[in-house]
Kinemage of the C-alpha trace (Angstrom):
@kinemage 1
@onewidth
@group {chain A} dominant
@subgroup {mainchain}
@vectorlist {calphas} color= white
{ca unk a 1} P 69.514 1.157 -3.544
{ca unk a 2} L 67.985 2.542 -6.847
{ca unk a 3} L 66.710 6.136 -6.882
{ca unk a 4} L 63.121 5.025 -6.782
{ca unk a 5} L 64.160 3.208 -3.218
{ca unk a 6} L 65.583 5.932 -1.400
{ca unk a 7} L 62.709 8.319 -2.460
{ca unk a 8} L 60.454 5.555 -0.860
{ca unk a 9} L 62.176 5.939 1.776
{ca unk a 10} L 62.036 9.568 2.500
{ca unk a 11} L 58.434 9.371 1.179
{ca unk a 12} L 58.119 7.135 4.276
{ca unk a 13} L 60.092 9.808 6.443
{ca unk a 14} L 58.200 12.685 5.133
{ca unk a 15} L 54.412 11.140 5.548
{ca unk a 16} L 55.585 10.150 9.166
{ca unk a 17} L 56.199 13.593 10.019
{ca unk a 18} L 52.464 14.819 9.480
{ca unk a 19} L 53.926 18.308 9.853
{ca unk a 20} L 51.133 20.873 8.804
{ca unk a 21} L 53.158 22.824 6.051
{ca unk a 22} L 53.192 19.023 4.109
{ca unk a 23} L 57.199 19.090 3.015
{ca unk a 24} L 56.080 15.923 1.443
{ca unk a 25} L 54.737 17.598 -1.323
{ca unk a 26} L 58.667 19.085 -2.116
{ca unk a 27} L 60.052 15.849 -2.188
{ca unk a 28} L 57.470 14.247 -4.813
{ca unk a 29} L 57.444 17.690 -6.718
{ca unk a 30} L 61.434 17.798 -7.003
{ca unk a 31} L 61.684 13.684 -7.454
{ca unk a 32} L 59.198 14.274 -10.559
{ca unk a 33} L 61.159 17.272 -12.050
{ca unk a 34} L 64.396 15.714 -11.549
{ca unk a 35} L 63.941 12.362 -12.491
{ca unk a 36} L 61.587 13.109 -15.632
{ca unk a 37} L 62.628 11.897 -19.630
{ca unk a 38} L 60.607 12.010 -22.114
{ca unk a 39} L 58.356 8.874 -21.019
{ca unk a 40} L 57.263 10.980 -18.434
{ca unk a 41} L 53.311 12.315 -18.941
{ca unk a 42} L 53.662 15.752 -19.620
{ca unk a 43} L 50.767 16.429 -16.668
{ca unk a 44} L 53.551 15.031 -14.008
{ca unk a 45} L 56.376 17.705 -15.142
{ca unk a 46} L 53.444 20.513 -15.190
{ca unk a 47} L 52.275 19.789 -11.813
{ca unk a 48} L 55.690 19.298 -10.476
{ca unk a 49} L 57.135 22.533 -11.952
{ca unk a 50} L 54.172 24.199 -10.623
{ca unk a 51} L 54.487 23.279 -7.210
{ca unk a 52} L 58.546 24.173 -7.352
{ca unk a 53} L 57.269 27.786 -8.634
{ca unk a 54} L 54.449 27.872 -5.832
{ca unk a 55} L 56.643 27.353 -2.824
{ca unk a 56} L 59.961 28.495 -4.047
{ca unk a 57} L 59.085 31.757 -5.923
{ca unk a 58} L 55.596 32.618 -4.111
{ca unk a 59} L 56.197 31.045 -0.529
{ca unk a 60} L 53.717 28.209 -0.575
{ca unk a 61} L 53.902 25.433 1.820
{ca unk a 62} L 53.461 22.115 0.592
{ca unk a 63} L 49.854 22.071 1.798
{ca unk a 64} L 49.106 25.640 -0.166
{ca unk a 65} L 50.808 23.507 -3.477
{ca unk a 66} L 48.672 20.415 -3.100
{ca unk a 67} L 45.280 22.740 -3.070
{ca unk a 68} L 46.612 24.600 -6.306
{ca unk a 69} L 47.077 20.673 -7.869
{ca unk a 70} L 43.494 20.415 -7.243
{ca unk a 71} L 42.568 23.353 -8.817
{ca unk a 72} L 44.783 22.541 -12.146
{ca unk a 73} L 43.286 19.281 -12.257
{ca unk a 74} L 40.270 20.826 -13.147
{ca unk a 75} L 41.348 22.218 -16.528
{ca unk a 76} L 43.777 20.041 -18.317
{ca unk a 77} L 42.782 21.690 -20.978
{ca unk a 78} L 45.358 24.087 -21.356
{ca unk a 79} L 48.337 22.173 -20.178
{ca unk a 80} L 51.905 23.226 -21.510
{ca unk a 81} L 54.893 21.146 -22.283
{ca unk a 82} L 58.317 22.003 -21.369
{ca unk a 83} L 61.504 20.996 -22.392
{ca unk a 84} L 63.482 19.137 -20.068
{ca unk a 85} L 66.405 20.506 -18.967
{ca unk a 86} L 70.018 18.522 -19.498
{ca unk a 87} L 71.079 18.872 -15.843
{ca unk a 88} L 68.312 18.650 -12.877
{ca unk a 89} L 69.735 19.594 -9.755
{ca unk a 90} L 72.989 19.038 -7.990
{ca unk a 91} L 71.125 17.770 -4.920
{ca unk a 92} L 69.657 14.397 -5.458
{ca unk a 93} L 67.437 12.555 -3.422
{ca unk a 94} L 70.516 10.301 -1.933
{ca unk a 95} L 71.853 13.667 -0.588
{ca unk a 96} L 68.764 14.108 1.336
{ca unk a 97} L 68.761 10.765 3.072
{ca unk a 98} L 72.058 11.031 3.654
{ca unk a 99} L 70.894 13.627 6.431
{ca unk a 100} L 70.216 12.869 9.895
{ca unk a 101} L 66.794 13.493 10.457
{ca unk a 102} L 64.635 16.017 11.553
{ca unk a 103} L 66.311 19.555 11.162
{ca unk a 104} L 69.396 18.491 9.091
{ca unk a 105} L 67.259 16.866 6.938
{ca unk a 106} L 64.286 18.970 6.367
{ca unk a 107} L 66.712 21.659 5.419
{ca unk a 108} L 68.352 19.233 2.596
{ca unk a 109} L 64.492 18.487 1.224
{ca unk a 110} L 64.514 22.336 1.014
{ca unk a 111} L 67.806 22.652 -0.813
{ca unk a 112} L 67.226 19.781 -3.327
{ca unk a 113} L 63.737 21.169 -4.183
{ca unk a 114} L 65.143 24.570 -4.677
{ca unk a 115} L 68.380 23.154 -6.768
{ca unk a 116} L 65.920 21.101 -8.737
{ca unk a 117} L 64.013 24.489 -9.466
{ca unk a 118} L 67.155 26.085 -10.480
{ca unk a 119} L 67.861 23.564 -13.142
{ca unk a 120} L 64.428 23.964 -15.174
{ca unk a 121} L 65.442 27.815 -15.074
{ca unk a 122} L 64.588 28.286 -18.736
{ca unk a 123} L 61.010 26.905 -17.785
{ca unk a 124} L 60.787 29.349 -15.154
{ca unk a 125} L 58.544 32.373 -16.764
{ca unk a 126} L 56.511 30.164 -18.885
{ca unk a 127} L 54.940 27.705 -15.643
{ca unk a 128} L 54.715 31.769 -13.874
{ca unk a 129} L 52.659 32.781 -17.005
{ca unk a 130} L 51.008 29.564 -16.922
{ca unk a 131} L 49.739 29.393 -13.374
{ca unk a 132} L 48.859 33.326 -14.221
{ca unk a 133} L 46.697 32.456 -16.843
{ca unk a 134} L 44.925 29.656 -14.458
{ca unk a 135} L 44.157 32.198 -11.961
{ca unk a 136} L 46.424 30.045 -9.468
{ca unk a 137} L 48.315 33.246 -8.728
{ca unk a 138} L 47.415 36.718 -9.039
{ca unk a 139} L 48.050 37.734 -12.216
């Protein structure tokens, strides 16, 4: 199965939970960030970066992440590029599935996000100062 498969599939796993943190929105957040090049839009490694920041550094749940998404939606204005990082993430989205579900596997959708988070580590200060200067966190 290609990458793009097995994400499917735990897309499929993840919307089937209908949990009310939303740990859907750390798969497709970590998928984007990991699996970006430079053919990705540069509004997909924002948001994603953002959302790795919101839950891993300030807590969010993947509900909290997908409200701040609508609030940088609003002003595109001001979005920043980053540079992508050689290595994204030991974890990979094959790790995940390879999980039993439930427990085991909601903790390895936890790990891979924050491993994919890890790797964009020279990104880390400007997406802070970014979401800062959007008044998505207290500045």
């Amino acid at each position: 199965m290609t990458d793009q498969q097995l994400y499917d599939e735990l897309s499929c796993y993840t919307l089937s939970l209908r949990d009310p943190t939303f740990i859907h929105q750390y798969i497709v957040d970590a998928y984007a960030a990991q699996h970006s090049d430079e053919d990705t839009k540069p509004i997909t490694i924002a948001f994603a970066l953002a959302g790795l920041y919101l839950h891993h550094e300030k807590g969010y749940s993947g509900k909290e992440v997908q409200r701040a998404h609508m609030e940088l939606a609003k002003n595109k204005k001001r979005l920043p590029r980053f540079e992508i990082p050689k290595e994204r993430g030991e974890i990979t989205v094959a790790d995940v599935l390879g999980q039993a579900p439930c427990e085991d596997r909601d903790k390895a959708i936890e790990r891979w996000s924050a491993s994919v988070w890890e790797a964009w580590k020279d990104s880390h200060a400007r997406v802070a100062n970014w979401l800062k200067a959007e008044k998505v966190v207290p500045g």
